[in-house]
Structure formats: C-alpha cells, structure tokens
C-alpha positions in Angstrom: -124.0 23.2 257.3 -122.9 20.2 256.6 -119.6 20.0 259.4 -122.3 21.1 261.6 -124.6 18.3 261.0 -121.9 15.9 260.9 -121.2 17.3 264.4 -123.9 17.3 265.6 -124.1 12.9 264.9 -121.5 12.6 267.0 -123.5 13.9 270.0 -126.7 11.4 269.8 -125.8 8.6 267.2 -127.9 5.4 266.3 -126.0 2.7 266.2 -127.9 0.7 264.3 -129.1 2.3 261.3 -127.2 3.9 258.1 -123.4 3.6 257.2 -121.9 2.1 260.1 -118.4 2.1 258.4 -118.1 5.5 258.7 -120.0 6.1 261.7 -117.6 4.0 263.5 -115.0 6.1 262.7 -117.0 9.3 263.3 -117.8 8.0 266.8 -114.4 6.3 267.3 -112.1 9.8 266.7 -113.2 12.3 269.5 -113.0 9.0 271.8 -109.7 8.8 270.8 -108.9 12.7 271.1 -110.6 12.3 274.6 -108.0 10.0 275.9 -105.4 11.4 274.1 -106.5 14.7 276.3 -105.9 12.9 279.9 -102.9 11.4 279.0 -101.5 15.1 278.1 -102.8 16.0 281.7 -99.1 13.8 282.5 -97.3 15.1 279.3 -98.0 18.9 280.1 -96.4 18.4 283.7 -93.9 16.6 282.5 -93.3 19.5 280.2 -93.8 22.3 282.6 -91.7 21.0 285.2 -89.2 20.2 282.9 -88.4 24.0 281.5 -89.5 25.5 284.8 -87.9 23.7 287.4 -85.4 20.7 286.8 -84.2 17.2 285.5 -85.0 15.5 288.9 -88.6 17.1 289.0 -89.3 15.8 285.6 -87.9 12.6 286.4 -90.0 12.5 289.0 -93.4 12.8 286.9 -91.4 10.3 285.0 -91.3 7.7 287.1 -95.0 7.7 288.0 -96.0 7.0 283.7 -96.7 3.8 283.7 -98.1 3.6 287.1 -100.4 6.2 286.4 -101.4 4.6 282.8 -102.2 1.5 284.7 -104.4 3.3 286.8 -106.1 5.1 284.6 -106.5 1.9 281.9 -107.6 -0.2 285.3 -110.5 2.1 286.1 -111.5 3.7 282.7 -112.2 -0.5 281.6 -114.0 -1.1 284.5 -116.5 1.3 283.3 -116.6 -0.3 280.2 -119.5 -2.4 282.6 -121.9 0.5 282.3 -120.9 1.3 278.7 -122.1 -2.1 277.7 -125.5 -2.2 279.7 -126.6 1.5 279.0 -126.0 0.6 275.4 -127.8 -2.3 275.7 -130.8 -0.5 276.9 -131.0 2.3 274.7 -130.7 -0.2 272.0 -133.5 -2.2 273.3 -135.0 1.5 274.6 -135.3 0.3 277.9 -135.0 3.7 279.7 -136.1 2.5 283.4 -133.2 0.1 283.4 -130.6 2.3 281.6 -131.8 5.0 284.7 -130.7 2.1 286.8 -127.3 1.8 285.6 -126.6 5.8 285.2 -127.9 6.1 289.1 -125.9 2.8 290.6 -122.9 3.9 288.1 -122.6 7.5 289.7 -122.6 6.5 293.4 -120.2 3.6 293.1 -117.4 5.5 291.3 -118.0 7.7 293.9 -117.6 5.0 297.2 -114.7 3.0 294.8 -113.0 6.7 293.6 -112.6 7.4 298.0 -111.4 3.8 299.0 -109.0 3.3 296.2 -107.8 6.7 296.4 -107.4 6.9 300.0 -105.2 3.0 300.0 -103.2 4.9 297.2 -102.1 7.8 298.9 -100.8 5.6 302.0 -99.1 2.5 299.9 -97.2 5.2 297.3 -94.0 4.9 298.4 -94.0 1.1 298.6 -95.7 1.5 294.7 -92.8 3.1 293.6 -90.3 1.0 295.2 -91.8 -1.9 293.8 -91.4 -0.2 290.3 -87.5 0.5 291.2 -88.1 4.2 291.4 -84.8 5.6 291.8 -84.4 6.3 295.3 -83.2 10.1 295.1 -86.7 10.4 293.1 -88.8 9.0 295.7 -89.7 12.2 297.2 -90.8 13.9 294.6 -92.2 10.9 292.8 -94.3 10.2 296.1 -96.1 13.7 296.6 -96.9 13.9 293.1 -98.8 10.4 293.4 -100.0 11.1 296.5 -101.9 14.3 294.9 -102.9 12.3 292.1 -104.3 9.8 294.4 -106.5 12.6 296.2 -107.8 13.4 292.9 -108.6 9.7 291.9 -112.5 9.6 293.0 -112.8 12.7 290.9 -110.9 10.8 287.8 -113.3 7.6 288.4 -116.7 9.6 288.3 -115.6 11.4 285.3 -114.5 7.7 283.2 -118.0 6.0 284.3 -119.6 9.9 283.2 -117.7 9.2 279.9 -118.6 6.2 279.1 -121.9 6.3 279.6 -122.2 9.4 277.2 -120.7 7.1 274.9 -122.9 4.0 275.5 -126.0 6.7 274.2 -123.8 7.5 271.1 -122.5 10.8 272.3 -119.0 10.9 271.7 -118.9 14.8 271.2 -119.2 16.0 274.5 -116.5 13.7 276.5 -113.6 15.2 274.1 -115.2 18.9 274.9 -115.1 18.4 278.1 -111.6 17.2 278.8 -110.7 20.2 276.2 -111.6 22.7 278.1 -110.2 20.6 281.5 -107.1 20.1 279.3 -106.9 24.8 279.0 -107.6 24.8 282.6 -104.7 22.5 283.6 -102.2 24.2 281.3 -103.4 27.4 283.0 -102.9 26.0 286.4 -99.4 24.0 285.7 -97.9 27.7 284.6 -99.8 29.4 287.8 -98.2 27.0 289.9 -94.8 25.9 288.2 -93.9 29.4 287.3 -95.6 32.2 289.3 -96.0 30.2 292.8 -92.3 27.4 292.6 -94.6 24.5 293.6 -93.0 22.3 291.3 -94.1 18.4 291.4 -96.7 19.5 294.1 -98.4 21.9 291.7 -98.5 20.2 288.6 -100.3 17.8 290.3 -102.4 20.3 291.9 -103.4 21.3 288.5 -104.1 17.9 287.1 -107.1 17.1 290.2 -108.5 20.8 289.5 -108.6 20.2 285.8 -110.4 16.6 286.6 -112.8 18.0 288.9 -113.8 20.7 286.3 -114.1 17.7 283.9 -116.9 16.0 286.3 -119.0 18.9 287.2 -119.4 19.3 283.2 -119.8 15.6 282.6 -122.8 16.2 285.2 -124.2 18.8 284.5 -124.2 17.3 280.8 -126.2 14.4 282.0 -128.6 16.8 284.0 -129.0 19.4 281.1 -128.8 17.7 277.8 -132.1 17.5 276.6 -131.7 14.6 273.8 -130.2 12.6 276.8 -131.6 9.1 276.8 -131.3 8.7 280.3 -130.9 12.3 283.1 -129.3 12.3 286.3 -131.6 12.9 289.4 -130.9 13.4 292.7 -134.4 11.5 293.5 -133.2 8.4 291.9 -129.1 8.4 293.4 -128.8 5.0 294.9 -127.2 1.4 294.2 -129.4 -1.0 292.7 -127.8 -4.4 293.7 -128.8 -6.5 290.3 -127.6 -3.4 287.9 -124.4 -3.4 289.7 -123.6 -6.9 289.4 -124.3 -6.6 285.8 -122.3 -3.8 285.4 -119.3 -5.4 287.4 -119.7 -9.1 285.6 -118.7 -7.1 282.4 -116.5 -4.1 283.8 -114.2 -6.1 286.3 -113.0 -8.6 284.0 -112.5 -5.6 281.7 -110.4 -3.8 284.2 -108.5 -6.8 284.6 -107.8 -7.4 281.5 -106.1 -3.7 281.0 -104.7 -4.7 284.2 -102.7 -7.7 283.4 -101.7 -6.0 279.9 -100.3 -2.8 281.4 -98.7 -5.0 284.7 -95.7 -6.4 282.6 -94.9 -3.1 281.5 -93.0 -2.0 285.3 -91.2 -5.3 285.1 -90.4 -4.7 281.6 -89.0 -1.2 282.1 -86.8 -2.6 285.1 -85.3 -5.5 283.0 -84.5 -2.9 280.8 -81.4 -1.5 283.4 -80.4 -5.1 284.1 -78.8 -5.1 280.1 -76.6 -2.2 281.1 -76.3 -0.9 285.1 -74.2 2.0 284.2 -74.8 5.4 283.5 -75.6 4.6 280.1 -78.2 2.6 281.5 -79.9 5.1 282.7 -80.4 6.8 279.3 -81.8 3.5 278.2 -84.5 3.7 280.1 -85.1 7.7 279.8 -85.2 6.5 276.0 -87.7 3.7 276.4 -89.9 5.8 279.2 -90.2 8.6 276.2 -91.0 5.7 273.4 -93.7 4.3 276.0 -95.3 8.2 276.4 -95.3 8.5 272.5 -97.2 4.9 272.0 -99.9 5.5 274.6 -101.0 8.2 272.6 -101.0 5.9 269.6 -102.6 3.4 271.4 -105.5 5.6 272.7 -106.9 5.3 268.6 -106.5 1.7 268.7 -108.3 1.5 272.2 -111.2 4.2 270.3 -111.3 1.8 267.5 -112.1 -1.0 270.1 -114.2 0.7 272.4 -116.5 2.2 269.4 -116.7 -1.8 267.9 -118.0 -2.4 271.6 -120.5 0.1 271.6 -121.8 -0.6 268.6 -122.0 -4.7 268.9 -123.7 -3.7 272.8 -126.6 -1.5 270.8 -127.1 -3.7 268.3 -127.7 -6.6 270.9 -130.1 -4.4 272.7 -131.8 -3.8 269.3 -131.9 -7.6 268.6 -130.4 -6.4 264.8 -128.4 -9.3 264.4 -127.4 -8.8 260.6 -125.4 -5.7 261.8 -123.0 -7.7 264.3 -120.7 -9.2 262.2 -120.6 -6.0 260.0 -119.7 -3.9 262.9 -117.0 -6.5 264.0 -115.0 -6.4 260.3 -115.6 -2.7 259.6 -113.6 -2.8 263.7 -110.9 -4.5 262.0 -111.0 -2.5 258.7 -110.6 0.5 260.8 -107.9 -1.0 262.7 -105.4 -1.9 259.8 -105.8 1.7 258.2 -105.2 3.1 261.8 -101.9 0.9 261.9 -101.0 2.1 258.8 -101.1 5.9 259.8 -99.6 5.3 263.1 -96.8 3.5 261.4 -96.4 6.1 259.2 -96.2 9.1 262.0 -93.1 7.1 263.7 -91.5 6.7 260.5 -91.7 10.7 259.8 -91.8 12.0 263.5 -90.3 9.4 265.9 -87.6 11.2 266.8 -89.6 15.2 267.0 -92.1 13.1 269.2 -89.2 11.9 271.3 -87.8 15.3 271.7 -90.4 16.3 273.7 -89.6 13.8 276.6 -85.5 13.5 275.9 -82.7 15.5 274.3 -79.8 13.5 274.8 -79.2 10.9 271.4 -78.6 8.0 273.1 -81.5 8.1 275.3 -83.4 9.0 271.4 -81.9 6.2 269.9 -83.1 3.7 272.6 -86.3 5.0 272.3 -86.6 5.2 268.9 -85.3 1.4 268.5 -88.4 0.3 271.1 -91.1 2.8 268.6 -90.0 0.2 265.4 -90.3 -2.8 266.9 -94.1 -1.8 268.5 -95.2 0.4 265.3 -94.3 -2.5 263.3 -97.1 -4.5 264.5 -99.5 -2.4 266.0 -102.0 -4.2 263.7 -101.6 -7.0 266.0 -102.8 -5.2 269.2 -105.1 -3.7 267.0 -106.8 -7.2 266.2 -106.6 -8.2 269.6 -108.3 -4.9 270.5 -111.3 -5.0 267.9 -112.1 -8.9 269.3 -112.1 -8.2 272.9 -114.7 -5.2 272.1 -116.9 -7.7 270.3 -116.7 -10.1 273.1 -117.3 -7.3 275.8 -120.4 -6.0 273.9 -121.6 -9.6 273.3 -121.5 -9.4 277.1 -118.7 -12.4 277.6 -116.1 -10.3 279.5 -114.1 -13.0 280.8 -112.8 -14.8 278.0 -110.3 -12.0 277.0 -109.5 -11.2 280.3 -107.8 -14.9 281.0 -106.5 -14.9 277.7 -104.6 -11.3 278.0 -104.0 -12.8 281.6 -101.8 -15.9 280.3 -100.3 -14.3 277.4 -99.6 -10.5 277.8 -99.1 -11.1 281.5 -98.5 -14.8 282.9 -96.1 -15.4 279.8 -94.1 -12.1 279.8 -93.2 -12.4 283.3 -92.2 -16.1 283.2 -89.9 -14.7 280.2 -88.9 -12.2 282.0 -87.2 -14.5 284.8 -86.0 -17.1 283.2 -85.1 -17.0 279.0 -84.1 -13.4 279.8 -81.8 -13.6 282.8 -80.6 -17.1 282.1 -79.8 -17.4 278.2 -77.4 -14.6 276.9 -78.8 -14.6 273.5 -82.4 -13.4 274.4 -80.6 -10.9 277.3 -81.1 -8.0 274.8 -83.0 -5.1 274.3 -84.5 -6.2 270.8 -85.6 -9.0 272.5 -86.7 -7.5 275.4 -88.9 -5.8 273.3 -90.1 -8.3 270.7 -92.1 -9.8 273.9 -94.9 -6.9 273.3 -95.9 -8.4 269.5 -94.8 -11.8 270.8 -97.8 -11.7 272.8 -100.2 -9.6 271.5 -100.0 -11.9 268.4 -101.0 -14.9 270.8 -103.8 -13.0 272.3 -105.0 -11.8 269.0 -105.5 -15.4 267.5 -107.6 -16.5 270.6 -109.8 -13.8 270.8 -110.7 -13.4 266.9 -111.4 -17.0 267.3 -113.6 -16.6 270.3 -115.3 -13.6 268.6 -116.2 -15.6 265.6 -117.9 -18.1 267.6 -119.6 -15.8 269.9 -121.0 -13.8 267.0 -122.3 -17.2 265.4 -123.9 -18.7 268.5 -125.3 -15.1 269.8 -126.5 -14.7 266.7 -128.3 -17.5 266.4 -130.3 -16.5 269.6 -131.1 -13.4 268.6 -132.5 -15.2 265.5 -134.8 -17.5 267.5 -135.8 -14.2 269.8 -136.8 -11.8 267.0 -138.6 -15.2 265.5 -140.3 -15.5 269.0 -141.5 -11.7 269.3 -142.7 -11.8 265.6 -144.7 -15.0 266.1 -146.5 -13.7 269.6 -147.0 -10.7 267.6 -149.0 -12.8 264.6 
C-alpha cells in the first residue's frame, strides 16, 4: 500500500506543503528516467544498427549525437517557459490563466515543431559539415537527420506536454509514457533493421513513430486525467498573445542557455582530431563520442535535480509561501552533491562496461574513459550551476543565466579553443582539451549561486510585503 501511495504523489504533488526534501527527489527521479528514456531513443539505434547492419551505419547515428542533444536540450528548455507559468498558476490556483498557457503552449509547439523541422530537413547536410562529419558518413548521417527532422514537431509537442504535467506536480506519467514509446521503438528498430534492411532510414523511422505514440498519450493524458489542474479542449485551442510572451520571456532565454552550453561541444569534438590527424585519431574521437553518450545520461539527473528545484521555487511563488524558497533552493543543492557522489561512483565501477556499449576497440575505451574522470570529477560543479539557474528561472529572471552560461561555457570555450589551444603547445592536449568543461562550469556556477542568493532575498522581500498587503485588505 504504501509503494502505491507513494506512487501515486508523484502523479499530482503539492509543492508547497510537507517534506520537501524528499519530495524533491521523489519528483526529481522519474524526470530524470524520462529523459534518460529519449536519449535511449539514439542509444538503441545506435545499438541496433551497430549488430545488424555495419560500422559506417553506426557511425553514422554517431555523428548526429551531439547535434541531436542540442536539439533536443534547445527545445525541451524552451518549454521550461510554460513549466514556470503553469506552476505559477496552480500555485496561486489560478486555473483560467494556467488554461491560457496549456492552450497557447499546444498550438505553438505545434507552428514552431513544422517551421523548425521543415528548415532542418533542407540545411542537414550543411549541419553536418559544419560539425566535420566525415564525408564518407554524410549520406547516411543526412537521411537519418532528415527523418529525425520530420519527426521534430512531434518531439516539440510532446516536451511542452511534458513539462507542463510537471509544472502541476505530475512527474509519473511523462516517464510512463516515453516507457511504453521507448518498447514501441525497440520493437520498430528490430522490424526495420532486421526483418525489412532499412538500416539508418529505419531506425529513424522507429524513433518519429515511437514520439508520435508519446504525444497522442501525453494528450490524451491532459484530456482524460481527471485530477488534472488544467484539461485540454478543442474549444479553447488558440494563442493568447500576453501568455505567450510570458511563456517565451522565460523559455527563450532558457533555450538559449542549453544552447550556448551544448554549442562548444561540436567545436570541442573537432579540436579533438586536430591533437592527432591519423588513424589513431580517429579512435580518439570514437572514444570521446562514447564518453559524451555515457555523461548525457548522467547529466539527465543533474538536469531532474534542476528542473524539480524550478518547479518547486515557480509553485511556491504562485503560492506567495516565501519561507519555503530558500529551503527548496539548498535541499536543490543537497540533492545535487549526493547525486554527484553516485554518479562518480558509477564511472569509477562501470566506465569502461558503459563504454562497451558504444566502442570495443581499447584505445578508443581509454580516450573515453580519460574524458569520464576528468567530467565525473566535478560534476558537482555543473550540478551547482544547475540547481541556481532553476532558482532563477522559477523566480522568473531567465536571462541572467542565459548571458552568464553565454560568456563562460560558450564565448570563453570557443575563444580557448582558437587561440591558447592552437597556438601554445602546452595547452594543445587532450587533458586540457577537456579540463575546459569544469573550467567553466566552475565560473558559471559562482555567478549564478550569487545571483540566486540575491534574487531569493529581494523576491522574497516582495512576497513579504504582498502576503502583508492581502492580510491587511483582508482585516
């Protein structure tokens, strides 16, 4: 009874009442499972491709990892908009604008899912050329991004779905529903891969099937549930212009700011092949494109971790409970170290199992397993900068961590990249290379726990004087 009451929390949570400690965690884990699920969408075609076709297929899927984790990381944090304002009115149990922000939500991930999907599919090519794709990959690499581009409006409806379960405390049914889109697309990569020879075409098939089976539950789920703050009606579909500014003041910079911290990463993994050009080179990079599939499943906890904080600090706003924000914001950042902690562990005792899964030969292991100590090492620095920039975004001040990930994880990596990198043989390294990722998120991490303490000081205050205000009219 009781795993079925705990279960049950995690599908309509207060925010604002109880043991917040552990309901942050409770929230925070099937948000991470959830993205761990999309990201295996890529892993299991990697996989399938990989034992049921050949080296350059795989590659292929290869290639487009961190393109595709930009995209994703771009889109799922501008919804992070209408995570903050539905939480905000629930909170403040403001249903007729939280009906607002589901309805406007829904039709603009729509119109955006079609326009940026349809400039994909046309610019691929030049995408992965810009990466420095391998040109004998460009084929492949191009129709499998192509297909995933097709899919995209399908992948946007579902985040801005996602998130706004989340933003009513229902963290249960986006990891259910990417679970059972996760069986179909296994299903459908072994139907295609293995009984039809589609190869990269039908993995990627797969992964827009499995993503349209994830919206048409997301919606039903806001259609059907019946503890649903806010339902989904096809009376009340259309844009309100004010909600969707809102929305977009907090979700652009968001998306930005996942943006500029995933950017560096393609000009990263090409300065990796400038240390060695040769055919060793090449296993180089294999190794660190394996080590940088391994982290982004670490990194989807430390993302939960931040995301939960955010939904949280947005409810409590909306609530005016002002004595809970700066509780939420360290038991964020208790969660975060103890997350770091595990994840540290895991690369210590299955770095190189994890690895195996991506690469075989040692070298390319090695290289990857040199990149997994340096980032495991000090997770609990992108963890801190994490936690902060939740705060902020469910304070509602968006911006601030979007210029400061902006000039240090983006404007200050790249500089490094062309000039201490190329020009003075002593950084021209791979440890180096490397040590730019703490480098930074250690600078980012100071400036945003000091914004954050500000922000909850001076917000705080006017919550103060409006709960003061309410009381008083009230007398």
């Amino acid at each position: 009874m009781e795993g079925k009451s705990v279960f049950a929390k995690l599908g309509n949570m207060d925010m604002t009442k109880g043991n917040l400690f552990g309901k942050i965690m409770l929230f925070a884990l099937p948000l991470a499972l959830a993205s761990m699920m999309q990201l295996l969408y890529t892993t299991v075609d990697l996989i399938s491709v990989r034992f049921g076709d050949c080296d350059d297929a795989a590659a292929s899927i290869s290639a487009n990892g961190a393109l595709i984790n930009l995209i994703i990381v771009l889109f799922n944090n501008i919804a992070l908009g209408s995570n903050v304002m539905l939480a905000s009115s629930k909170g403040a149990n403001d249903d007729i604008k939280g009906s607002k922000v589901l309805h406007t939500s829904f039709l603009f991930a729509i119109f955006s899912g079609i326009a940026v999907g349809l400039v994909g599919f046309f610019v691929s090519p030049l995408l992965l050329r810009a990466m420095g794709t391998s040109e004998h990959l460009i084929a492949n690499a191009t129709t499998y991004l192509r297909i995933y581009f097709c899919g995209l409006p399908f992948l946007m409806v579902y985040n801005y779905l996602a998130q706004m379960l989340r933003a009513q405390g229902d963290s249960r049914s986006p990891f259910l529903i990417l679970f059972v889109a996760g069986v179909f697309n296994v299903g459908f990569d072994i139907l295609f891969v293995f009984a039809f020879k589609m190869s990269v075409a039908g993995v990627a098939y797969a992964t827009i099937i499995s993503e349209a089976i994830s919206v048409i539950l997301a919606t039903l789920t806001f259609i059907k549930k019946k503890d649903s703050f806010v339902k989904l009606r096809l009376s009340q579909l259309r844009i309100d212009g004010t909600t969707l500014l809102e929305i977009l003041k907090i979700g652009v910079p968001a998306g930005l700011q996942g943006f500029f911290f995933s950017l560096p990463n393609v000009f990263i993994q090409s300065a990796l092949y400038t240390i060695d050009s040769s055919s060793a080179g090449d296993l180089l990079e294999n190794g660190a494109i394996a080590a940088g599939n391994v982290e982004s499943y670490l990194f989807a906890g430390v993302d939960a971790i931040g995301m939960a904080t955010m939904s949280f600090i947005a409810q409590n706003v909306g609530a005016k409970k002002n004595e809970n924000l700066r509780k939420v914001f360290f038991f964020g950042h208790a969660w975060g170290l103890i997350y770091y902690l595990g994840a540290f562990t895991i690369i210590l005792i299955a770095g190189r199992p994890l690895l195996n899964l991506f690469v075989n030969d040692p070298t390319s292991q090695d290289a990857g397993m040199e990149r997994l100590m340096v980032m495991a090492s000090f997770y609990f620095l992108n963890s801190i900068m994490n936690v902060s920039a939740g705060t902020l975004r469910g304070l509602k001040h968006s911006t601030f961590p979007m210029v400061v990930t902006l000039l240090t994880c983006t404007v200050f990596r790249i500089v490094y990249l062309k000039t201490l990198f190329v020009y003075v043989p002593f950084f021209h390294s791979i440890t180096w290379l490397y040590a730019l990722f703490p480098v930074t998120w250690g600078m980012a991490a100071v400036c945003d726990l000091i914004a954050s303490f500000h922000y909850l000081k001076k917000d705080g205050a006017k919550l103060k004087e409006e709960v003061a205000l309410i009381e008083k009219t009230a007398d």
